[in-house]
N, C-alpha and C positions, 0 to 999 in steps of 0.2 A: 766665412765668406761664400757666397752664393756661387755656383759656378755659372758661368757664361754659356748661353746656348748655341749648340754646336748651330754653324750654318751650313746650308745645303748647296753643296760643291758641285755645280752645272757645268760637265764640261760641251764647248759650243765647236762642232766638227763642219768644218764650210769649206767650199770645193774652191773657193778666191775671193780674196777682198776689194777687189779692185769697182769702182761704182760703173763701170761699163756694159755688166752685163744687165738687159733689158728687165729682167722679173723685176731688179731694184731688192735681191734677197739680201745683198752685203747690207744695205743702206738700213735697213729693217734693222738686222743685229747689230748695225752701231748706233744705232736709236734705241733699242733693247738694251743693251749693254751699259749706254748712257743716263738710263732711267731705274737701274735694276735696284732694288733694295738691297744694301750693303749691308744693312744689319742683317740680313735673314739669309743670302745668298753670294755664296763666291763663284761670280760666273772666272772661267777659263775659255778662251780660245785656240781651238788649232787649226792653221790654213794648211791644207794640202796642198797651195801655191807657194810660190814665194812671196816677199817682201811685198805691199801694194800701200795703194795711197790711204787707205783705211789701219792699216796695223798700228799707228803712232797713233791716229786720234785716238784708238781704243785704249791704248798705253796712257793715253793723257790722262785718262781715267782712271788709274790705278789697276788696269787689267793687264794681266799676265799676256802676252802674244806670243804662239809660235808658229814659225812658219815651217812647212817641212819639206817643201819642194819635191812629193810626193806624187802631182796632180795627174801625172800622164800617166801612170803605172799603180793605181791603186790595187788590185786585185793581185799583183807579182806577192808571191809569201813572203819575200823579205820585206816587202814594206808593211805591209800588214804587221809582222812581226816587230817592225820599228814602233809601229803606232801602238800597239799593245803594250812594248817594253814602257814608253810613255808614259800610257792609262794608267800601269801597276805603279808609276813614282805619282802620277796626280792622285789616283785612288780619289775619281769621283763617287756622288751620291746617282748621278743623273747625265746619259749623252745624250746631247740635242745635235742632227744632223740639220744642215742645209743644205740645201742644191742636191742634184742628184748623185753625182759622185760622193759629197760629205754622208748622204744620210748612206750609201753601200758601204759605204770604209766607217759608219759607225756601227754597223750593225755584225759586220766582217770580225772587226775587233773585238766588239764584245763577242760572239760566238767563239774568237778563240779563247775570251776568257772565261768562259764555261754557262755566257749567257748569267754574267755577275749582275748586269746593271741595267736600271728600265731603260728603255731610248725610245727615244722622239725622233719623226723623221717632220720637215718642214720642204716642201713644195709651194715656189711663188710662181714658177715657168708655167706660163697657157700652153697645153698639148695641141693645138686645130689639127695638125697633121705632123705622125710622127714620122712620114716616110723625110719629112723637107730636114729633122733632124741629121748631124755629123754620124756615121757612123758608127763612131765612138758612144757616142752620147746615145744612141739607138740602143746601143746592146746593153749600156747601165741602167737605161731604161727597164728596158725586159726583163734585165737580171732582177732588180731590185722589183718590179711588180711578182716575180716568183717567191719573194721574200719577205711580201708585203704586210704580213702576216705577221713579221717576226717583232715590228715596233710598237711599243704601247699605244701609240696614235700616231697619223698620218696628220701634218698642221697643215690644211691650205686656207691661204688668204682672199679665196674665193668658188663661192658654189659651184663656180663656172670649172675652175681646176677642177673640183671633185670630180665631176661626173665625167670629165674628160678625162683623169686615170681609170675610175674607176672601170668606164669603158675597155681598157686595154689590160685591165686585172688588176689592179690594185684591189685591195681589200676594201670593201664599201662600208665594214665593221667598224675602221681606224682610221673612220673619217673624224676629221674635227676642224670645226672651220674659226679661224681669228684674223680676223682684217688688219691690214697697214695700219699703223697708228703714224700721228701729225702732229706736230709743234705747233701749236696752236697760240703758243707768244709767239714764234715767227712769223707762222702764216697768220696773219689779224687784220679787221680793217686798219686803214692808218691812212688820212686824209693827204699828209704832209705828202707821202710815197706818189700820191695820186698825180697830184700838183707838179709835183721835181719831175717823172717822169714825163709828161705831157712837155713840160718847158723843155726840155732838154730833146725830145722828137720834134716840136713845132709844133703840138698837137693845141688848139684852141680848149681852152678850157671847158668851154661846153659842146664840146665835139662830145658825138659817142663813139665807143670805141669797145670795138670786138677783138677779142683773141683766140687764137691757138698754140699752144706750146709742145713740140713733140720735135724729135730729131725727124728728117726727112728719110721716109720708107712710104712705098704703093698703101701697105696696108694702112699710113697715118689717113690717106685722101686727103693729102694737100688740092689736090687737081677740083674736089667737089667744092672747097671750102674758098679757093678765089675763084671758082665762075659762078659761087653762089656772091661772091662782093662784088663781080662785076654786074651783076645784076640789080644787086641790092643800088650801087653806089647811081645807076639808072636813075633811080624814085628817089635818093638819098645822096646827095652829092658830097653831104658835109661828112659823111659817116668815114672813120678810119681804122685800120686792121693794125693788131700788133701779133707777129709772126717771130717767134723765137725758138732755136734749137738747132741740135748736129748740121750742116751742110743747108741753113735755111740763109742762105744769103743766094744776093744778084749774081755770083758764080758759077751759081745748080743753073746747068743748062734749062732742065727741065722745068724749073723756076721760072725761068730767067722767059722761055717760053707760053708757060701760063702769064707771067704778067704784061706780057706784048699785045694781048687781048684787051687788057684793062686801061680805059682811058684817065684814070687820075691814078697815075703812079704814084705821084707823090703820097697818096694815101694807105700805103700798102708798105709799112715796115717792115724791114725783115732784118733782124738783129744776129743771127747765127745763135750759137752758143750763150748761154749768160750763166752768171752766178748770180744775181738780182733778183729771181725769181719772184717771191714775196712783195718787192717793189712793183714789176711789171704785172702784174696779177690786181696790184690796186690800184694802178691806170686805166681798168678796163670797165665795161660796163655791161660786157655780157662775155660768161666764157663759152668757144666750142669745140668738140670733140669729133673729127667728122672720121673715126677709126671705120675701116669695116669689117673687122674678124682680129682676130690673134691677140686681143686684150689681153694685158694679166690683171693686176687691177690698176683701175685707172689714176694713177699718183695726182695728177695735174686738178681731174675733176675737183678732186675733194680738196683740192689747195686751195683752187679758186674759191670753193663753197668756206672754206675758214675766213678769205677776204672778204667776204658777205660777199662774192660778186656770183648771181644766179647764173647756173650754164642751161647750156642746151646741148646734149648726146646723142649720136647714134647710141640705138639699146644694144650694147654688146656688154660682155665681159656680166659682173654685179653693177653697171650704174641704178638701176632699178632700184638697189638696197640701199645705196650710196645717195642719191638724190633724195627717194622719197618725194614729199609735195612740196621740193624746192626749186624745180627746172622744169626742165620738159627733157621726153627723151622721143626719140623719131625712129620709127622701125628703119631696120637698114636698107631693105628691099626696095622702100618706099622715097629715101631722100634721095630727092633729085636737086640738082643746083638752084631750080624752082624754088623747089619745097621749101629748103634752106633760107632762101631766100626772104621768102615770103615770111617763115617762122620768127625771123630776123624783124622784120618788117613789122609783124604782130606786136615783139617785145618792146620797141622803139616806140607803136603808139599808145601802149597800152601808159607809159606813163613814170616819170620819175622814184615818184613817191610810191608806186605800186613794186617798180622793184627792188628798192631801196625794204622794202616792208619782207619782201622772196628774201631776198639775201640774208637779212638779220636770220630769218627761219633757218636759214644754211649754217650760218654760223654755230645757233645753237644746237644744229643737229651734229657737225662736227666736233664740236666740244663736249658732248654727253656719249656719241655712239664710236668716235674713229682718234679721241684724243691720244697724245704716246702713254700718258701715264696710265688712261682707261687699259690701252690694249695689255701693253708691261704689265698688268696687273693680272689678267686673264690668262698668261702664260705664267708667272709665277704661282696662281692659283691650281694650275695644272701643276704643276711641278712640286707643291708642297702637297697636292693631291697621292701625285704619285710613290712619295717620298712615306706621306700615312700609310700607305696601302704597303709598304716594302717592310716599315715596321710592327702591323700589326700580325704577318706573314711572320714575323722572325721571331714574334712573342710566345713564348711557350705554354702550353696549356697549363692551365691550372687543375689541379684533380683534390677531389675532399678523403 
């Protein structure tokens, strides 16, 4: 009987599970995790947190979860030495760190284990300014760029990360760049979605309809993206805004004060929070982005472009790589509520069927360059990479 091939035992080191914090790294590895070839690889999780709303769906999956309640004190020797004693019962092939505490506490452990096993560090946080960083998170920073060296590669999810570690020392050696991947059966056109949501806002069926989805922060520029609708809805009266995410309701003072400007309220939803995404996404008929710095990568953009709905970005972060000749991207400097406006105003005459034609282009560029299984693949190609390279190191010479 043939024996079975051993698989390559990935253990995955993340500073929290919890889908709250903004890079979107947890969301990443329970899409990794969800997609991973089980014939070829046994991934393992350890959170340095405790318990969070991610640790069961990965379970649901047949993946091992531990949590270790580590996260404040990773560098104390005793914990380190917990995560080590660990290591030696899983006795990985391979440590994949996340976030910046997971990838120091992998690279700490293995050093205590004599430097046994390749490791991977993974970076989805945009650095713009590290003074605005916790304290905490400042000094893991600097510690782990002193260390930067010590990872078989450095994973970021975008050019823009790179260069903004690399800037403060990281190794520009153990760059290696792998973008978000997308559920590209959730996110899809889907007429039906289109329809339900419109009837269920009030929205006329041949109303157009623009969005932006992003929790409320300065850096989203909510403030440019409704004095660009109050303007637009000036020349355009029928035109309607769908607004969803963190603190996006008539509550947000601040909100509540830009829309005091706009004379058709009613046109101007704001849904807070959703879990719908996918639906509200093929209600719309143009997506936008109106960030002005601290991108990581833009998750929404690319969601939209799987609905076929074409966006229009400020150029921050990678949408440049992300779009391609599916949207338009607007320098930052440049958009003014005008500008926005106008751009707006462009897409609206330019014609049904013209954008209907953009979008499909979107689809298939998300489906060929940013799908989950595309990306999954490209991290497991690194990891069976890695895994050749450890065995052919440990084959012994031949001599005649």
């Amino acid at each position: 009987m043939a024996n079975k091939t051993k698989k390559t035992r990935v253990v995955h080191i993340i500073t929290r599970l919890n889908t709250e914090n903004t890079d979107g790294a947890a969301m990443m590895l329970y899409k990794l995790m969800a997609h991973t070839d089980r014939n070829r690889f046994e991934p393992i999780v350890l959170c340095l947190d405790g318990e969070a709303e991610l640790s069961n769906r990965i379970r649901a999956h047949g993946i091992n979860v531990y949590s270790l309640d580590m996260h404040h004190n990773i560098t104390a020797g005793w914990q380190i030495f917990k995560l080590t004693r660990l290591l030696r019962t899983l006795q990985p092939d391979i440590l994949q760190g996340w976030m910046y505490h997971g990838n120091l506490a992998a690279s700490l452990a293995n050093l205590s284990l004599g430097n046994h096993y390749p490791v991977l560090w993974n970076i989805h946080h945009p650095l713009h300014d590290i003074s605005k960083e916790s304290r905490t998170t400042r000094w893991v920073i600097e510690l782990a760029a002193k260390r930067s060296t010590s990872p078989a590669h450095i994973i970021y999810n975008t050019y823009l990360n790179a260069d903004q570690h690399n800037t403060i020392g990281y190794s520009k050696q153990r760059n290696l760049i792998i973008p978000n991947g997308f559920d590209t059966q959730l996110f899809a056109p889907n007429a039906y979605h289109r329809d339900n949501v419109r009837q269920r806002l009030g929205i006329p069926n041949d109303a157009f309809v623009i969005g932006l989805f992003a929790h409320y922060h300065p850096v989203k520029n909510h403030a440019l993206f409704l004095e660009a609708a109050r303007l637009l809805l000036q020349h355009k009266p029928q035109v309607h805004f769908i607004l969803a995410g963190r603190e996006i309701t008539s509550l947000n003072p601040k909100l509540r004060y830009l829309l005091e400007h706009i004379p058709k309220q009613q046109h101007v939803h704001l849904l807070g929070e959703r879990k719908d995404i996918p639906n509200l996404l093929n209600a719309l008929d143009l997506y936008t982005l109106t960030s002005t710095y601290g991108e990581g990568f833009p998750n929404s953009v690319a969601e939209a472009m799987a609905c076929g709905i074409p966006c229009i970005s400020t150029d921050v972060s990678d949408v440049a790589r992300i779009i391609g000749n599916t949207g338009q991207r607007l320098p930052i400097q440049d958009t003014t509520p005008s500008a926005l406006a106008f751009t707006w105003l462009e897409w609206i005459n330019a014609g049904e069927a013209w954008r209907k034609e953009v979008g499909s282009r979107a689809v298939q560029r998300i489906q060929q360059l940013y799908s989950i299984p595309t990306i999954t693949e490209q991290y497991q190609n690194r990891y069976q990479s890695l895994v050749d390279q450890e065995q052919m190191t440990a084959m012994p010479l031949l001599t005649t």
